[in-house]
C-alpha positions, 0 to 999 in steps of 0.5 A: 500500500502507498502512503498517499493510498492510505492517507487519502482513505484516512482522509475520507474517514475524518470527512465523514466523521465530521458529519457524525460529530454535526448531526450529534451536536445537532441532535444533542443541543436541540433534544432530537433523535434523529440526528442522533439516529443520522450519527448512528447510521452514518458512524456505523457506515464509516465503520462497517466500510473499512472493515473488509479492507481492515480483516484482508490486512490483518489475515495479510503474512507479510506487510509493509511500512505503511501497512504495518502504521495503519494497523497501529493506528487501528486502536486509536480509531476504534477507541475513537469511534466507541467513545463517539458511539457511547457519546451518541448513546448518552444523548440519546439516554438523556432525550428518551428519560427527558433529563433537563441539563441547565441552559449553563450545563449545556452551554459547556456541553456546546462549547465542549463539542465544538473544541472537538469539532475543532480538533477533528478539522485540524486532524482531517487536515493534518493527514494530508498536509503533516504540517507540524503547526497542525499537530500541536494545534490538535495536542493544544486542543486536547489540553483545551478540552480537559482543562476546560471539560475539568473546570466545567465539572468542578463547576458541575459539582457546586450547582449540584451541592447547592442543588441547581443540578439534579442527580439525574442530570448530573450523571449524563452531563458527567458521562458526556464530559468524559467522552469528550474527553476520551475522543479528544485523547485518542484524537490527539494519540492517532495524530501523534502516530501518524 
């Protein structure tokens, strides 16, 4: 395999998964489904696409450098796309048992999303170009997120002490959090071994 081959599919894969993130995004902020469904349906899709490519590889005795980095990649990817899936999954736990967050609570869960949107534009951009800058962007954007994701439940935990949050809430708005988190980490970890 070439290395240009295996950037452009990586490439193809990212520009799909911005389209996953958005219609997320979209569904989570506006308490809808079918976004959310579209997210599914679509991160499903990239997954199951790769998967023949990936199992021919894998079978593969002898492989080459570019073959031998994909693999190695692999991890990231799919804990990558459990996290976004179990992200997904949340959102829709959160519409079907009709938990409220607070207009500041899903402000943060905004603004979070958009940091990774960010970070996947810079890593879509990335495997094509290997420009430097956008890598410590994509690293910069990583410690954006868990210092910001950090904060935001420090800030979390005092509204619900103080009993503006209610417990209910509280569980969702954490996991959400953490899987930002996690998608940002193993974003920045697939970046640094491409």
């Amino acid at each position: 395999m070439e290395e240009k081959e295996l950037d452009q599919r990586l490439h193809e894969m990212f520009k799909e998964m911005l389209l996953v993130l958005e219609s997320m995004r979209q569904g989570s902020l506006a308490g809808n489904q079918t976004p959310l469904t579209e997210a599914e349906t679509r991160l499903t899709r990239i997954l199951t696409s790769s998967l023949p490519f990936t199992e021919k590889l894998i079978k593969k005795q002898t492989k080459d450098e570019v073959e031998k980095k994909y693999l190695n990649l692999l991890p990231n990817l799919q804990l990558m796309a459990v996290a976004i899936r179990n992200l997904i999954n949340e959102n829709k736990k959160k519409i079907e048992s009709n938990i409220l967050f607070t207009d500041k609570a899903t402000n943060e869960i905004k603004a979070l999303f958009a940091l990774i949107q960010t970070q996947f534009e810079d890593a879509t951009d990335y495997i094509l170009t290997k420009n430097p800058h956008l890598s410590m962007h994509i690293r910069t954007g990583m410690e954006n997120v868990f210092k910001r994701a950090d904060d935001f439940v420090t800030a979390h935990q005092i509204r619900l002490i103080t009993g503006v949050c209610m417990p209910k809430a509280s569980y969702s708005y954490v996991a959400m959090v953490d899987l930002i988190k996690g998608v940002s980490k193993e974003l920045t970890s697939f970046s640094e071994k491409l």
